[in-house]
N, C-alpha and C positions, 0 to 999 in steps of 0.2 A: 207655672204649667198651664197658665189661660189660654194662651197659644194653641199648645199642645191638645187638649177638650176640647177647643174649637174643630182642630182637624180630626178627633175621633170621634164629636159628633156628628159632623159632616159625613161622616164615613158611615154611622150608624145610621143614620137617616132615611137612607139607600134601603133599609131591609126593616121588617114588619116584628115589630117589638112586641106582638100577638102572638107569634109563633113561638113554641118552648125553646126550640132549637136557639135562636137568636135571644132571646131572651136571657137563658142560660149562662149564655158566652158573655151578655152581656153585665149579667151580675157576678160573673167568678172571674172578669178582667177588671173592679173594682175592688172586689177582698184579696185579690194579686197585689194589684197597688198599694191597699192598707200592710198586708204582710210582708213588699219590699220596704216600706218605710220602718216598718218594726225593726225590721234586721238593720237595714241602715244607721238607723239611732242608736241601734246596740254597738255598733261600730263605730260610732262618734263623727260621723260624715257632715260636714260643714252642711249650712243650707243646699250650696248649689248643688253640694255632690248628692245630695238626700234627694234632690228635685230632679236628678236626672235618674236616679234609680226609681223614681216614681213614673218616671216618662216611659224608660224601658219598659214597664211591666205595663203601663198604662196602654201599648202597641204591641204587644207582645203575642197579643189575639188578634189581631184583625184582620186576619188572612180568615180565620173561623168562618168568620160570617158569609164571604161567598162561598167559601168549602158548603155549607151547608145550605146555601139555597140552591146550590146547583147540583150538587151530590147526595143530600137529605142527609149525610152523615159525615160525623168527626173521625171516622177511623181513615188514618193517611193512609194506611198501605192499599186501600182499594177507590180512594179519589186523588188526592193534593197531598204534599209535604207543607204542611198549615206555616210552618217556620218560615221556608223558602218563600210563600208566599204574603206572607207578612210581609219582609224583608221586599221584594219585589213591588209590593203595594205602595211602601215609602219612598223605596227611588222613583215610581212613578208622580206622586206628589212631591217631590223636588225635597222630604228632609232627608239630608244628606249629611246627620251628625255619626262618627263612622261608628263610634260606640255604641248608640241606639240601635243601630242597623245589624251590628253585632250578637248583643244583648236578645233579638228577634229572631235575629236568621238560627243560632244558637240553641235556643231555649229548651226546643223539643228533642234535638241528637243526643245521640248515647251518651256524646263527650263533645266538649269545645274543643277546637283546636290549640295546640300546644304551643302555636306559632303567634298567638297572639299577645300583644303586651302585657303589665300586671293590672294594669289598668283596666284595660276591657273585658280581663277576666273575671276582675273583680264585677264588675254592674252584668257578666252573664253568668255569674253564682249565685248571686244574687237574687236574677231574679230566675232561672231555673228551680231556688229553693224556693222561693215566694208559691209559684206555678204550681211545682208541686205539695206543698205544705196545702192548697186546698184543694186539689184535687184528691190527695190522701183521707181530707174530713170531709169531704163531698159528696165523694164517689164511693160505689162498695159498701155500701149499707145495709145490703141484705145475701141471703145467702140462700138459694130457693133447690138446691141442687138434693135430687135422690139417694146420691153418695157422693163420698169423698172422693172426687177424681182431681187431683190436682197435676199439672205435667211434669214429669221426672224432672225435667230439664229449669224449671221455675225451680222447684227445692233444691237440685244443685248448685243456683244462683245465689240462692240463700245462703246455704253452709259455705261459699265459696266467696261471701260479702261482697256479690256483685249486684249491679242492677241486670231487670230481668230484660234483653233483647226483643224489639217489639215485634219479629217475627217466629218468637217463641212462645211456645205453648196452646194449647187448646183456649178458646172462649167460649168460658161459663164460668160460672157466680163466682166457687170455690178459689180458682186458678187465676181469675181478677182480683179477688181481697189481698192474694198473695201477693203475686205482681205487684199490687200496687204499694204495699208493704217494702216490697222490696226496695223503691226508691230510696229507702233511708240510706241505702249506699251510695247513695249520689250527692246528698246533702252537705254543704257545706259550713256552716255555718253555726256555734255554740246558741245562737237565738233561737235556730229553726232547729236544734235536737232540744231546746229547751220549754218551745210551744210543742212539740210533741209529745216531750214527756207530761206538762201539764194537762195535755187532752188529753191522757192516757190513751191515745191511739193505739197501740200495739195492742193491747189487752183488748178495747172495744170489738178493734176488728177480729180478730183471733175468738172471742166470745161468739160471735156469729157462725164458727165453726164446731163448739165445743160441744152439738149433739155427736158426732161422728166419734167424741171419744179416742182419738187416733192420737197414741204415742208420739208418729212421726211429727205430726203440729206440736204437741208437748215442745220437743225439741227447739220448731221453728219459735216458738214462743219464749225459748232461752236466749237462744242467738239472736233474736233483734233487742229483747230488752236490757240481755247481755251488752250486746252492743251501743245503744243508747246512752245506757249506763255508762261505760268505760270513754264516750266522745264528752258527757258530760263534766265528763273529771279529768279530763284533758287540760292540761298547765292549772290545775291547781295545788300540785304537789311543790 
């Protein structure tokens, strides 16, 4: 992957490693990397195939960084589609590996396309599990909200084991912990429900809710670790 560091630090170079914004991106598209390689080796992926799921995830941000020097912010729906623009940033430097390009353009959408090989689905599961597995321990660590307002439409994504739509719901604290909870319906991977369950994530974040007292979390608080539970004992019967 010396290659590959060469051309994302060339790319980082470009922007002030001063700034949180950048700075940020730049340390949560290395615990990316480290958490595609976890999953990979759980999957028993020869060196090369381990090395390119480290590359996916290694370019998998770097559309981020001018998102945010030009826009001051990460949220796509009111600058850039960070994926497309990742993806866009590599044909621009001429790598033209079609999986990598995939793996990037991929990461952030609802869903991959269905049209794609096993193959390339495999390295954009991969590393969409990586992505999200830290932005789940990352992100959402406090809960500063007056009351429990969470969007109807979040909680029925939940009970309905989907992921939550990024042009759904209110933002604020409560309604982000959720959200971002929700990902676990996206997750693929017996590694990445099994670093979750070791972080006890569900309970952490859910504990940041639990002055509000509210039944309805009671609930949410079943069905994810309900569901956790029941991925992690998948083919062991």
């Amino acid at each position: 992957m010396e290659k590959e560091l060469e051309i994302f630090n060339n790319i980082i170079s470009k922007y002030d490693m001063n700034d949180e914004g950048i700075s940020r991106k730049y340390h949560h598209t290395f615990r990316v990397v480290d958490y595609a390689k976890q999953i990979g080796k759980s999957l028993n992926l020869n060196e090369g195939d381990l090395n390119l799921a480290c590359i996916c995830a290694l370019f998998h941000d770097i559309g981020r960084f001018p998102q945010w020097s030009k826009y001051h912010t990460f949220r796509d729906s009111i600058s850039i589609d960070h994926g497309d623009k990742s993806y866009d940033m590599l044909k621009e430097i001429g790598y033209n590996n079609d999986i990598v390009q995939a793996a990037v353009k991929y990461h952030n959408k609802y869903a991959i396309l269905d049209s794609l090989d096993d193959r390339t689905k495999m390295y954009c599961n991969i590393t969409r599990d990586a992505d999200k597995l830290d932005i789940m321990f990352k992100q959402c660590l406090e809960c500063n909200d007056e009351s429990l307002n969470v969007d109807k439409n979040i909680i029925k994504s939940i009970k309905e084991h989907k992921l939550v739509n990024n042009n759904v719901g209110e933002i604020n604290d409560a309604s982000s912990i959720i959200r971002c909870l929700a990902f676990i319906f996206d997750i693929n991977y017996k590694e990445s429900f099994a670093i979750i369950k070791e972080g006890n994530l569900i309970n952490n974040k859910l504990d940041l809710l639990d002055k509000y007292h509210d039944n309805e979390m009671k609930e949410i608080r079943l069905i994810l670790n309900t569901y956790l539970d029941n991925k992690l004992k998948e083919g062991e019967e």
